[in-house]
N, C-alpha and C positions, 0 to 999 in steps of 0.2 A: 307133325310129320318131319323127317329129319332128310333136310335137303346136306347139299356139297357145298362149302364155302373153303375159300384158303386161310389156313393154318395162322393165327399168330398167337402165341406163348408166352407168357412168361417164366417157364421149367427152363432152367439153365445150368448149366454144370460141365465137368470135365468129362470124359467116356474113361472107364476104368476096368483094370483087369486083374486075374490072378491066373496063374498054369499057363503062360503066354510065350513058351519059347524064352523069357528073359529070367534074371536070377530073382530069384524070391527073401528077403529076408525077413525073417522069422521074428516076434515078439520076445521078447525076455522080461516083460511087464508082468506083474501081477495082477490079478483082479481089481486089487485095491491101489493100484497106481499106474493110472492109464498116463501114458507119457506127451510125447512130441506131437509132430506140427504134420499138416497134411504135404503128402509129395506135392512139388509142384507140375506144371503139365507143357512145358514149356516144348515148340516143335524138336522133332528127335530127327537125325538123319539119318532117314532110311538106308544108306549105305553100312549100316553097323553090322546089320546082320538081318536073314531072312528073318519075315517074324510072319509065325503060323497062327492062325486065327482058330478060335476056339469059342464055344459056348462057354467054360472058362472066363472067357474075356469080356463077358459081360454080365459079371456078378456082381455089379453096383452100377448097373446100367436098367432105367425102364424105357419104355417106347411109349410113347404119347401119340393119340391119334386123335383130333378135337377140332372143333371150331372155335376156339378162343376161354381164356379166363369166364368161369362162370357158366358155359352154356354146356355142350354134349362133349364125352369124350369118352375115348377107350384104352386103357393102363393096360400094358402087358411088362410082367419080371419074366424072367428065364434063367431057369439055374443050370450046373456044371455040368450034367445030366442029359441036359437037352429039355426036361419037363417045364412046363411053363405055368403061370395064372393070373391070371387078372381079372378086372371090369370095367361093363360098360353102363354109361348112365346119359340121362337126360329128363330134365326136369321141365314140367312145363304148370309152370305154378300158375297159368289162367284157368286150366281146364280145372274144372270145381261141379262137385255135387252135392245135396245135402249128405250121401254118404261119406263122400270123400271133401272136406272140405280145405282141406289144405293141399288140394291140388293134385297131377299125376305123374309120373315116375316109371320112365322104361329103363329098363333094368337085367343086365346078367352079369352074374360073376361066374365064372368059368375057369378050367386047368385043362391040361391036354401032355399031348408028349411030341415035341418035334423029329426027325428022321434024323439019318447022317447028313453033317455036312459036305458037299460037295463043290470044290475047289473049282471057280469059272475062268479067275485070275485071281491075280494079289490085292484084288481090290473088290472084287463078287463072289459070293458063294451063296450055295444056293441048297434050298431043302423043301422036305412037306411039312404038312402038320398032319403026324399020321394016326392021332386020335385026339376029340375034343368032348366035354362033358361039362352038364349046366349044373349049378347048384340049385336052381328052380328050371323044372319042364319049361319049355319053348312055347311059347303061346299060349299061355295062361294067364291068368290075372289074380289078385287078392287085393282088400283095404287093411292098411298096416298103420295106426297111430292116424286115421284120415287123412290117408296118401293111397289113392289106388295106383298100384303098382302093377304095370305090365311085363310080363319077362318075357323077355328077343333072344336073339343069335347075338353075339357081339360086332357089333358095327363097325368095318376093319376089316374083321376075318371072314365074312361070309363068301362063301364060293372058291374058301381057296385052293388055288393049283397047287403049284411054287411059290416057295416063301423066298425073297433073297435080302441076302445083307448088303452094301454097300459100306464101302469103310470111308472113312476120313482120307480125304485125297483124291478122290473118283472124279474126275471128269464130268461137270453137271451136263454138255454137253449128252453124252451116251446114256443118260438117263431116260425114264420113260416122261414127256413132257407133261401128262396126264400124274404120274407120280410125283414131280417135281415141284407141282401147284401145291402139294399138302406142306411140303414141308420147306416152301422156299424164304417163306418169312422168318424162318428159326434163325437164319444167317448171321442175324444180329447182331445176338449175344451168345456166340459158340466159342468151346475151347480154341480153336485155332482162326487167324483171319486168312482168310485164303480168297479176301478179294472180290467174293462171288465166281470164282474161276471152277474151284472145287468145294466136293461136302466138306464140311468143317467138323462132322461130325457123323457116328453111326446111323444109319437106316437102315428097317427093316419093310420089306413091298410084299405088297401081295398083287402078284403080275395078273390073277388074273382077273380081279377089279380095276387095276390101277390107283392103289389105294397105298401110303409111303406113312409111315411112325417115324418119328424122330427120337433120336435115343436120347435119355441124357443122364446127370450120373444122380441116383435120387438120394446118395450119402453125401455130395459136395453140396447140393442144395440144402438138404438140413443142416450142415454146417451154418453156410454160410444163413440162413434163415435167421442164426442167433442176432445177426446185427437190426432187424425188425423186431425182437421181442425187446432187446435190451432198450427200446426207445418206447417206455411204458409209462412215460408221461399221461398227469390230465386224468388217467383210471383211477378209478375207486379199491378200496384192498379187496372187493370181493371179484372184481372184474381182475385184476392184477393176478388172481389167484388162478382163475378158470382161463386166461389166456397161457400164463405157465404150464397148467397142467396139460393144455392141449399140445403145446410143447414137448412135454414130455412121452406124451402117449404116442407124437409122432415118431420122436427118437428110440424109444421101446420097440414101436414096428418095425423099425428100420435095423434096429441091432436084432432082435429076432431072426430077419432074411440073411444076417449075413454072417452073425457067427456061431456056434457049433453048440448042442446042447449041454455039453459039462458047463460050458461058459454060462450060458442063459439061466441051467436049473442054478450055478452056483447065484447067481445074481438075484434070481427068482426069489430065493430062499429072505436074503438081505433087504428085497423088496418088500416082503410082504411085513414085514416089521415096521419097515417104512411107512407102508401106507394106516399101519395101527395105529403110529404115533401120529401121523396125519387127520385122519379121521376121527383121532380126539380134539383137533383143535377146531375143525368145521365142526362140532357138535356143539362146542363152545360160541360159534360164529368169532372164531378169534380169526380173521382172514388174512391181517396182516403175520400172523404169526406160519397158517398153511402156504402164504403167495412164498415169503423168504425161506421154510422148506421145501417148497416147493420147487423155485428157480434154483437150489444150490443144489438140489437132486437132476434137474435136467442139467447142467453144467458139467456134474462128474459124469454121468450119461453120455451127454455130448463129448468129453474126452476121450472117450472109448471109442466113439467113431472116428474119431482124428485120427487115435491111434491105430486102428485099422484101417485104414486109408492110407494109413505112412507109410506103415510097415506089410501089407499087401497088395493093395492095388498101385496099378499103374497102368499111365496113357495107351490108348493106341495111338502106334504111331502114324501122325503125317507122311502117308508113302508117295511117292510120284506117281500120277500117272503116264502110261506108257501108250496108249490107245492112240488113231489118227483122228481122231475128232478134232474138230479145233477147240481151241480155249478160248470162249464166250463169258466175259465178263457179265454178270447178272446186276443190274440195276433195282438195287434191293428194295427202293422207295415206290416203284412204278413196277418192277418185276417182270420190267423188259429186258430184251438178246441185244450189247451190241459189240459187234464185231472187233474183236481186241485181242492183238497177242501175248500172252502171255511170256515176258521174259524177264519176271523178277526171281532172282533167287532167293532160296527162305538162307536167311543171315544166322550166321550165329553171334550172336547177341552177347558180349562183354563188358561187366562191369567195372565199371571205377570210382576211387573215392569224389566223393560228391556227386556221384548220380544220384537222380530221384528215380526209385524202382515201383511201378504198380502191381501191386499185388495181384499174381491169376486166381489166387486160393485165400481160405482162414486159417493163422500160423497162429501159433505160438510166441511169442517173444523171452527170452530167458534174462535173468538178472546179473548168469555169467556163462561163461562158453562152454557151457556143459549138460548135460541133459538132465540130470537129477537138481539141475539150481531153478529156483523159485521163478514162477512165472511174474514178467514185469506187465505183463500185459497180453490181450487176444488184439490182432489186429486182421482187419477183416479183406474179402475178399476187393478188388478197385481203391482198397484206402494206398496213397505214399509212403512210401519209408526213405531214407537218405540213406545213401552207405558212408561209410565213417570209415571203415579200413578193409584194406584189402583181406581175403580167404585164409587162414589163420587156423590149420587142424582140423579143417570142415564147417570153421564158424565164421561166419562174418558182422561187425561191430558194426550195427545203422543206428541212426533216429527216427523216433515215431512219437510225435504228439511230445513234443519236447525231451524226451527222457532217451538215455542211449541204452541200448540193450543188445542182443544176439540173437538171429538167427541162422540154423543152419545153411551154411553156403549152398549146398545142391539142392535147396528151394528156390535158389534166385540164378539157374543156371538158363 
């Protein structure tokens, strides 16, 4: 039975966008030479310019709706469109019969299409979900591999009115406090800190459960995911092999949702060669020879998400809120109210030589200040860099793990 528990996460990332009111710069990379480093996501001052919210703008964005690592939860994408898909699951690996003996499994994967958006403020909008469809009937059952599987409604959406968005910046005060419970834990480890004053990050509600998804960007976490594969110590080459390749199959799904069929089938094509010459070396049980295929193919993979990252998405911005609610600091440990005013301004933040900067994202490092020179290194998302020289044609000169190299400046802004 799937009771209410509060949210906590381990899905983290930046909220990212494209078609968002700001300027878009286009790829000039080939198939076969995915470039640069992920934007970085650093707070923007909303005074730049109005910025208009779109479905658009959450096209490297899912919403996560769960009781924690490991137990129930509900994944929703949404594309440019407004159309949507995801699933819901939940395992309960005690329930056993001699039919099903590896336990039961409720389950829907679902699509739909949501309505226009409708503008409430610069910080809520609001919409339906004005149609929904199961990929198994509603209330049914089957055993699958000795897993009886039951298919639900997805758990999240049921009974929904209005759907609203909440942007990065909202006043947690004017939230619904019943919505707030799901995704108050997320605070953590979100693109912006904002103190527990404000979201730090996209939500989507369904007002009339009181039920709140927390967004987060699912191309920054795969990025950043590489620095847990790259620590493949202690495995065996066949174990070496089948964590790679899960690696890579995530990167695949993830580049599928986000870039455009010429892209995919040309990739498609270069893939399936790939997995030929692959599939002769597991036949051999050569696993050291499939695992180092294998990681050097999710690696060029994974450059192609950077490079979409860099060169299309970007942050939503940290906007003010404007509302008379007060600004209630949230006590993130205890997820208690306690009375605080808010009067810090968000800084803008200036580097100098010999600062140590923490990384918000997984860069690139180059061997000279220039985009086409040899990578010195990947350095990951919370790792330190030192800077070394001041802003230099866009570049600036750090150290990282002893060695000086180049990053672009407008990732460390």
């Amino acid at each position: 039975m799937i009771t209410k528990r509060l949210v906590f996460t381990l899905l983290i990332g930046t909220l990212a966008f494209t078609g968002c009111s700001q300027t878009k710069h286009e790829s000039t990379n080939s198939l076969d030479e995915p470039s640069e480093v992920l934007e970085n996501t650093d707070v923007q001052d909303s005074g730049e310019e109005e910025f208009n919210f779109s479905y658009e703008c959450l096209n490297t964005t899912e919403f996560w709706f769960g009781s924690g690592a490991g137990a129930w939860r509900t994944t929703l994408r949404i594309k440019n469109d407004g159309s949507f898909y995801g699933e819901y699951s939940d395992t309960d690996a005690g329930s056993i019969s001699s039919e099903a003996p590896n336990g039961t499994k409720y389950y829907c994967a679902f699509n739909g299409q949501l309505g226009t958006l409708e503008k409430i403020d610069n910080l809520t909008y609001k919409t339906t979900i004005n149609s929904i469809s199961y990929e198994n009937p509603k209330d049914t059952d089957e055993i699958v591999d000795g897993i009886h599987y039951f298919y639900t409604e997805p758990y999240g959406l049921e009974n929904a009115g209005d759907i609203y968005f909440y942007l990065p910046g909202k006043n947690v005060n004017t939230i619904d406090s019943d919505e707030y419970s799901w995704i108050g834990k997320d605070f953590y480890d979100a693109p912006y800190d904002t103190e527990g004053w404000y979201l730090p990050f996209v939500v989507l509600a369904n007002s009339n459960m009181h039920y709140a998804f927390h967004g987060y960007d699912f191309v920054q976490q795969t990025i950043d995911a590489c620095e847990y594969y790259n620590n493949d110590s202690g495995l065996s080459e066949e174990q070496l092999y089948l964590m790679w390749d899960q690696y890579l199959n995530e990167i695949w799904v993830n580049l599928h949702d986000i870039k455009d069929s010429t892209f995919m089938n040309s990739l498609k094509e270069k893939e399936l060669d790939w997995i030929s010459e692959r599939d002769s070396k597991l036949e051999k049980k050569d696993y050291m020879a499939a695992y180092s295929m294998t990681k050097e193919r999710a690696l060029l993979l994974l450059d192609y998400l950077i490079e979409y990252s860099n060169n299309n998405a970007y942050p939503i911005p940290l906007q003010e809120d404007t509302s008379d609610a007060p600004h209630t600091a949230i006590n993130q440990s205890s997820n208690e109210h306690t009375a605080t005013i808010d009067e810090t301004p968000i800084s803008d933040n200036r580097l100098s030589v010999g600062d140590e900067y923490v990384l918000k994202s997984t860069i690139n490092i180059r061997m000279q200040p220039d985009s086409s020179s040899d990578k010195l290194a990947i350095a990951y998302k919370d790792e330190i860099i030192t800077i070394k020289s001041e802003d230099l044609n866009g570049w600036t000169e750090i150290e990282y793990d002893g060695s000086i190299g180049y990053v672009r400046s407008e990732l460390l802004q």
